[in-house]
C-alpha positions as a printed Julia matrix, in Angstrom:
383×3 Matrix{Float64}:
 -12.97   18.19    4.06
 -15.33   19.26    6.97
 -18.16   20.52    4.87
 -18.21   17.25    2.78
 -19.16   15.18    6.06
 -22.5    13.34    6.77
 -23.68   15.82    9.23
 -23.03   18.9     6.87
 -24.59   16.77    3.86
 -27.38   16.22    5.81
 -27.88   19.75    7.0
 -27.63   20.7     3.44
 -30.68   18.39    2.09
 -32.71   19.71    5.52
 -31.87   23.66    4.01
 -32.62   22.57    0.43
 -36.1    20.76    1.28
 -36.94   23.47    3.95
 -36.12   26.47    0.68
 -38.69   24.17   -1.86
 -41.42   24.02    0.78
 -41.3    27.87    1.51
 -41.09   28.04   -2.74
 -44.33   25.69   -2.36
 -45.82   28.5     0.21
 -44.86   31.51   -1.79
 -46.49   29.98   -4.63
 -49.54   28.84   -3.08
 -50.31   32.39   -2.01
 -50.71   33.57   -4.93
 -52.91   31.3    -6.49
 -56.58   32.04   -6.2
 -56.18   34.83   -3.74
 -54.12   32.81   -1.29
 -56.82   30.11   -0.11
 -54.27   27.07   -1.07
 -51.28   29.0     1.07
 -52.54   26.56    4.33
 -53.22   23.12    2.64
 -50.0    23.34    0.66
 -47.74   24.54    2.88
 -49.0    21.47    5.18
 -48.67   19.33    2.51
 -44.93   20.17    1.5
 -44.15   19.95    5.4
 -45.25   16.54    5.57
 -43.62   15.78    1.83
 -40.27   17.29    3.9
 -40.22   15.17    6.71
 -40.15   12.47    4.57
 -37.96   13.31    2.62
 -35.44   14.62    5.44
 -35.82   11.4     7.64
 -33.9     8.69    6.67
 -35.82    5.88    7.78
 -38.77    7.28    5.56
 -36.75    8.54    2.61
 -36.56    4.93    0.71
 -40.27    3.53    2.01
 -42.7     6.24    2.71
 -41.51    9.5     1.11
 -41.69    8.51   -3.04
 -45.56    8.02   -2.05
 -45.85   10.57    0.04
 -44.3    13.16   -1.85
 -46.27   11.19   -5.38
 -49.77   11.66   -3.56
 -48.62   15.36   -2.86
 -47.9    16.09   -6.4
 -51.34   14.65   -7.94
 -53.46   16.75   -5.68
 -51.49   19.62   -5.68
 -49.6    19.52   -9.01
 -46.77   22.03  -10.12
 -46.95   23.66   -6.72
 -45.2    19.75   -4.85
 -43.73   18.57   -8.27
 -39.76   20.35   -6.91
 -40.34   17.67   -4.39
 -41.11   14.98   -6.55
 -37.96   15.73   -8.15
 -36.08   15.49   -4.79
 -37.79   11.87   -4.4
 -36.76   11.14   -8.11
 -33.19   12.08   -7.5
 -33.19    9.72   -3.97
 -34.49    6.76   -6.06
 -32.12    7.26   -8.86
 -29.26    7.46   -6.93
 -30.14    4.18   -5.08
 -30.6     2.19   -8.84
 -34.45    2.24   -7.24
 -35.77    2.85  -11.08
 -39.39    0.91  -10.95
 -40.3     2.88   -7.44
 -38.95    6.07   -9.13
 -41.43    5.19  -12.32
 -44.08    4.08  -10.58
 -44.34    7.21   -8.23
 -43.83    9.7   -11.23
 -46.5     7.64  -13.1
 -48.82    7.98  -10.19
 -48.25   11.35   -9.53
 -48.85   12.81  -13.06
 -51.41   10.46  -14.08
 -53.48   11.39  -11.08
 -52.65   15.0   -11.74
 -53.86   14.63  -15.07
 -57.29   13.42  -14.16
 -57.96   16.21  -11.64
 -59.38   19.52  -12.72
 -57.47   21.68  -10.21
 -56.13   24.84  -10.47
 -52.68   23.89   -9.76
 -52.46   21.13  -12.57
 -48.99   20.83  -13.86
 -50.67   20.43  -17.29
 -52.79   23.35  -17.92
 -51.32   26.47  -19.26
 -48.39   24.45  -20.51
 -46.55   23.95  -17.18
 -45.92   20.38  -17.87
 -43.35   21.26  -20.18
 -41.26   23.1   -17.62
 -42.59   20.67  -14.63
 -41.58   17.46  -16.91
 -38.3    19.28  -17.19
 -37.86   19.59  -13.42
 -38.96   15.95  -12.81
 -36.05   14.84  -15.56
 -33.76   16.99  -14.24
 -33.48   15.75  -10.76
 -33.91   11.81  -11.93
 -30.29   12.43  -14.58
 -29.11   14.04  -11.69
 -29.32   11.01   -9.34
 -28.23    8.89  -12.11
 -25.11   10.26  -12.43
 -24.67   10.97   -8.96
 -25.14    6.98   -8.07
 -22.66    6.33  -10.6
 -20.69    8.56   -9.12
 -21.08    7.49   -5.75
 -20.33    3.91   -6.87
 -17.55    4.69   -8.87
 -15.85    6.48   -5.82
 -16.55    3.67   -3.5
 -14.83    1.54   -6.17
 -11.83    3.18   -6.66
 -11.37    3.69   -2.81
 -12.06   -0.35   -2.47
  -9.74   -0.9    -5.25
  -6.87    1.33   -4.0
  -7.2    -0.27   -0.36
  -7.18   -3.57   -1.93
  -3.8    -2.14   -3.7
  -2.62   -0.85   -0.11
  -3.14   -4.25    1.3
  -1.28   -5.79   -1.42
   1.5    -3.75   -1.04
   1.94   -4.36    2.28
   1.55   -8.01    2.27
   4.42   -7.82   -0.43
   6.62   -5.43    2.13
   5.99   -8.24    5.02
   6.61  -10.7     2.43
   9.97   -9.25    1.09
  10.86   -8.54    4.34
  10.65  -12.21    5.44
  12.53  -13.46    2.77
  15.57  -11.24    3.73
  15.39  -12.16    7.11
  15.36  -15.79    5.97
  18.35  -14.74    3.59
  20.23  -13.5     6.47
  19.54  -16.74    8.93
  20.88  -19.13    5.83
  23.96  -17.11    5.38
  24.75  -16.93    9.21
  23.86  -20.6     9.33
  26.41  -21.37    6.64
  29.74  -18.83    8.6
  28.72  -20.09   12.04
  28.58  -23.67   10.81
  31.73  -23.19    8.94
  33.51  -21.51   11.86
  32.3   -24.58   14.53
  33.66  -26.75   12.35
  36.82  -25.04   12.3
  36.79  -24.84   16.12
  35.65  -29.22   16.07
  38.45  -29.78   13.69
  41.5   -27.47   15.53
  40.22  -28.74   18.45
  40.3   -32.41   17.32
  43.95  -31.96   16.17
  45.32  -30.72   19.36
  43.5   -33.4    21.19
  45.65  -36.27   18.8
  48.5   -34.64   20.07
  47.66  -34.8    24.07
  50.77  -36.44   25.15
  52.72  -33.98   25.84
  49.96  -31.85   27.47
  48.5   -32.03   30.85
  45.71  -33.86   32.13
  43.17  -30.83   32.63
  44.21  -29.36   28.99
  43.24  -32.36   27.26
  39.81  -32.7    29.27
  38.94  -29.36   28.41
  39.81  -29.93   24.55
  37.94  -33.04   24.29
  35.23  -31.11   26.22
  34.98  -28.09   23.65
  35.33  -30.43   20.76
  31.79  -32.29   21.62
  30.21  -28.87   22.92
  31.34  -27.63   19.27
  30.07  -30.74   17.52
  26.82  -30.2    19.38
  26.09  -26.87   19.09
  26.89  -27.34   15.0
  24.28  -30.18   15.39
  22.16  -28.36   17.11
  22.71  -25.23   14.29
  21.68  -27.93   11.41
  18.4   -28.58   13.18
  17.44  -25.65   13.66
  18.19  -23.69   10.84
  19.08  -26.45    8.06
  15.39  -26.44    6.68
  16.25  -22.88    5.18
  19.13  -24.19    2.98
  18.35  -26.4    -0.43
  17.6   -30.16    1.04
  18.64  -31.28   -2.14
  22.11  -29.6    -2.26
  22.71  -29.7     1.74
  23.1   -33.3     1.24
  26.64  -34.6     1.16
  27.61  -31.14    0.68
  30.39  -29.73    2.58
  29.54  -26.39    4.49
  31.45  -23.01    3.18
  31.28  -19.64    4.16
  28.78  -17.91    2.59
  30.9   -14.69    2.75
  31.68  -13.26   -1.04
  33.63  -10.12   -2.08
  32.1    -7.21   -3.83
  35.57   -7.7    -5.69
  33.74  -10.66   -7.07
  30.55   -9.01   -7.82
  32.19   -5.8    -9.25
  34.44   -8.53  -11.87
  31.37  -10.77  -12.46
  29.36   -7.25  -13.55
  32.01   -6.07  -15.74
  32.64   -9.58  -17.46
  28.6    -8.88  -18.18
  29.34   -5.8   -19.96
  28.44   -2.85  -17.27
  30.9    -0.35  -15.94
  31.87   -0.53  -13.04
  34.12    1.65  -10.7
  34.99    0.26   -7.17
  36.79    1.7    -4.48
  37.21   -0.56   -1.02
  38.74    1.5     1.4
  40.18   -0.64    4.57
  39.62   -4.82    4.58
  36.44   -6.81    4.81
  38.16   -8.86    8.38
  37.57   -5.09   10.25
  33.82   -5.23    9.65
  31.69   -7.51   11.44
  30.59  -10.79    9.2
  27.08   -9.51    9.34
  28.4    -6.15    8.0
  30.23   -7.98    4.35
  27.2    -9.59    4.09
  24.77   -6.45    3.82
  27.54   -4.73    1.64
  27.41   -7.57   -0.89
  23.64   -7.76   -0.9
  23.7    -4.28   -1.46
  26.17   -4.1    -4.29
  24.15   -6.61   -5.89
  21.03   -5.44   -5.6
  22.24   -2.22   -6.91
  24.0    -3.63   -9.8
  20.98   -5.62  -10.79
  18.72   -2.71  -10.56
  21.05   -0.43  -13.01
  21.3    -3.23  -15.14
  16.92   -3.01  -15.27
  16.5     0.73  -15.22
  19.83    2.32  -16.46
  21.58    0.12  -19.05
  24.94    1.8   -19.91
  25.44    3.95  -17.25
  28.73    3.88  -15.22
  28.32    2.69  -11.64
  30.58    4.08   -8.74
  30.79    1.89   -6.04
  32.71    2.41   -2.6
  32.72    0.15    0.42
  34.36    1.54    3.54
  35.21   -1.11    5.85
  37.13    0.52    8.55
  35.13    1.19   11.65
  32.86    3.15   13.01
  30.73    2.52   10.61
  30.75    0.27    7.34
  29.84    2.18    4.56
  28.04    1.56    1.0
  27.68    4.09   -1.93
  26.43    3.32   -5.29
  25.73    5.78   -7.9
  24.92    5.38  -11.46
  25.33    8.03  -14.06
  21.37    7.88  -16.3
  21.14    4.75  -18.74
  21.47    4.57  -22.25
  17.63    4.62  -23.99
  16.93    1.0   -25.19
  19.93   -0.57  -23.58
  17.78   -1.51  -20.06
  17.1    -5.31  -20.08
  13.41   -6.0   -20.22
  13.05   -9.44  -19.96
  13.89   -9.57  -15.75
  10.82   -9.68  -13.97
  10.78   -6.33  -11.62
   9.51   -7.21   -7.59
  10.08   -3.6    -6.77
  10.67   -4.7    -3.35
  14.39   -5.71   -3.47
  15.5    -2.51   -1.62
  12.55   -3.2     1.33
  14.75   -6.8     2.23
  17.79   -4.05    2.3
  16.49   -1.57    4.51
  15.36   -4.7     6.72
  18.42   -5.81    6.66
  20.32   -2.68    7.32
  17.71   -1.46    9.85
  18.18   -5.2    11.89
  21.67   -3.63   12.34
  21.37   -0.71   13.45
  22.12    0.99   10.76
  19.56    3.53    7.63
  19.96    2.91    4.03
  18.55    5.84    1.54
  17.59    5.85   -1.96
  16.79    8.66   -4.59
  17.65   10.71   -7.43
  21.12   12.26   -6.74
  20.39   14.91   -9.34
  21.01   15.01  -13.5
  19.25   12.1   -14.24
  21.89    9.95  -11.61
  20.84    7.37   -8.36
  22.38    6.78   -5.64
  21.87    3.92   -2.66
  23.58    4.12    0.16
  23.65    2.25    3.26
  25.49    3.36    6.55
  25.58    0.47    9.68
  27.5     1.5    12.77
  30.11   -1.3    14.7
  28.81   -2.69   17.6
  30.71   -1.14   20.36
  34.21   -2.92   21.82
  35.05   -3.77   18.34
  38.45   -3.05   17.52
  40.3    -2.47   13.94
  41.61   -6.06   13.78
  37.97   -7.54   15.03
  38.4    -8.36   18.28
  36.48   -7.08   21.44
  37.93   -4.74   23.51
């Protein structure tokens, strides 16, 4: 807020310390007929400008303002109190001791008539004096415990965010191992078709069988090449001697393997996973799963409807869960909370928004949409 700035704060001390010295003034005057209304109004306007300017607030002003205070007594002690409250706040305690020590004891040995301690004013003027020094106390703490809290919760911010980058890494890494493992799968498949027509050149012309032997070592290379470069993000261990797949599964699959676990499950797949791009069955499968898994944490026994729309424009994922049962969630899976950032990195890398939320009664809902690139046709071939 504007008034809680440094400039405002500061203008507020100024009008504070400028409303004690005229106090100081007042008071003066009407002490023995008004003869101390010069000296301590000088006094208190020195005692202010230490006080007010920073650079003299922590090393001049607590003796200042002390040496004030012993010669003038109860008139300067408000000020004192200011000082007291500076030094508190800033954990200075032996200054803040030390200058109350001085001032008082000094005042005590005087005979003036503005001594805090005749007539009983030390009572009220110790009370003043203790007053401001709690006050800093607790306004240090205060201070400190603010500055804390905003350290901690930007240390939390950071964290958080180093977990989104994180997360969002690790599904982009996700979505380079599966494409590594269709595109290998499909050069082989273009090396091993190729290959076969090639054994059967005889009857084909010259040209044909140059081109076929060329595209069989331009496959070979390029899956070669593929390996190289993105082989280091699959298991060494079971890459070895291990024959590459397609990485592509169902959410058939995923919907059978979730019901054989005890959920229910409703799914409805509306046209065929071959008119969606490869990057497209993919996402929906990711998303089905990471839906699944998440009712499965939060909302044990609820029913999950799931529909995956195929047909193009746009590939489309719904999941909704009715609420969970209480005491039916599993607690023993360790919770990221940043499974659905990898999905909306994933959906967002094509093209396409992915929302999550409450769909109302106690129910949630993910859903995903991701456009077709344009020139795709129904039966996946470019136009």
């Amino acid at each position: 807020m504007w008034w809680k700035g440094p400039v405002w704060a500061a203008v507020g001390r100024a009008g504070f310390v400028a409303f004690l010295v005229a106090g100081a003034a007042v008071n003066a005057a009407l002490v023995s007929g008004g003869r101390y209304a010069v000296p301590v109004t000088a006094a208190a306007l020195v005692c202010a400008v230490a006080l007010v300017v920073p650079r003299l607030r922590w090393s001049l002003a607590p003796w200042v303002v002390a040496a004030g205070t012993a010669w003038w007594g109860w008139l300067l002690a408000p000020l004192l109190a200011v000082s007291l409250f500076d030094l508190a706040v800033a954990r200075r305690m032996r200054v803040a001791l030390a200058s109350a020590v001085v001032a008082l004891g000094a005042n005590l040995l005087g005979a003036q008539a503005t001594s805090l301690w005749a007539d009983g004013r030390w009572v009220s003027t110790l009370f003043v004096l203790l007053f401001g020094f709690v006050a800093g106390l607790w306004q240090g703490n205060r201070r400190r415990l603010v500055k804390a809290l905003a350290s901690e919760v930007e240390h939390l911010r950071t964290e958080s965010r180093l977990r989104e980058e994180t997360a969002r890494a690790a599904e982009r890494s996700r979505i380079a191992a599966e494409m590594h493992d269709v595109l290998a799968h499909r050069l082989s498949l273009i090396a091993l078709h190729t290959g076969v027509l090639a054994t059967r050149g005889d009857g084909l012309p010259a040209p044909v069988v140059e081109r076929l032997a060329l595209l069989r070592a331009t496959s070979a290379e390029a899956l070669a090449d593929l390996r190289d470069v993105l082989g280091a993000l699959r298991d060494p261990d079971a890459a070895q001697g291990a024959a590459l797949a397609p990485a592509i599964r169902d959410v058939r699959e995923l919907a059978a393997e979730a019901r054989a676990a005890g959920q229910h499950v409703e799914l409805t797949v509306d046209g065929v996973p071959e008119q969606a791009p490869t990057t497209h069955r993919l996402a929906a499968y990711r998303i089905v799963q990471e839906a699944l898994t998440n009712v499965r944490k939060h909302a044990g026994g609820a029913t999950v409807t799931v529909r995956v729309d195929y047909r193009p424009p746009a590939t489309l994922i719904d999941v909704t869960n009715t609420p969970g049962i209480p005491g039916t969630s599993s607690t023993g899976a360790v919770e990221s909370g940043y499974g659905l950032v990898g999905l909306r990195e994933r959906v967002t890398a094509l093209g396409g928004h992915l929302d999550a939320g409450p769909a109302g009664a106690g129910a949630w809902r993910l859903a995903a949409r991701i456009p077709h690139p344009v020139g795709i046709e129904q039966n996946g071939t470019r136009t």
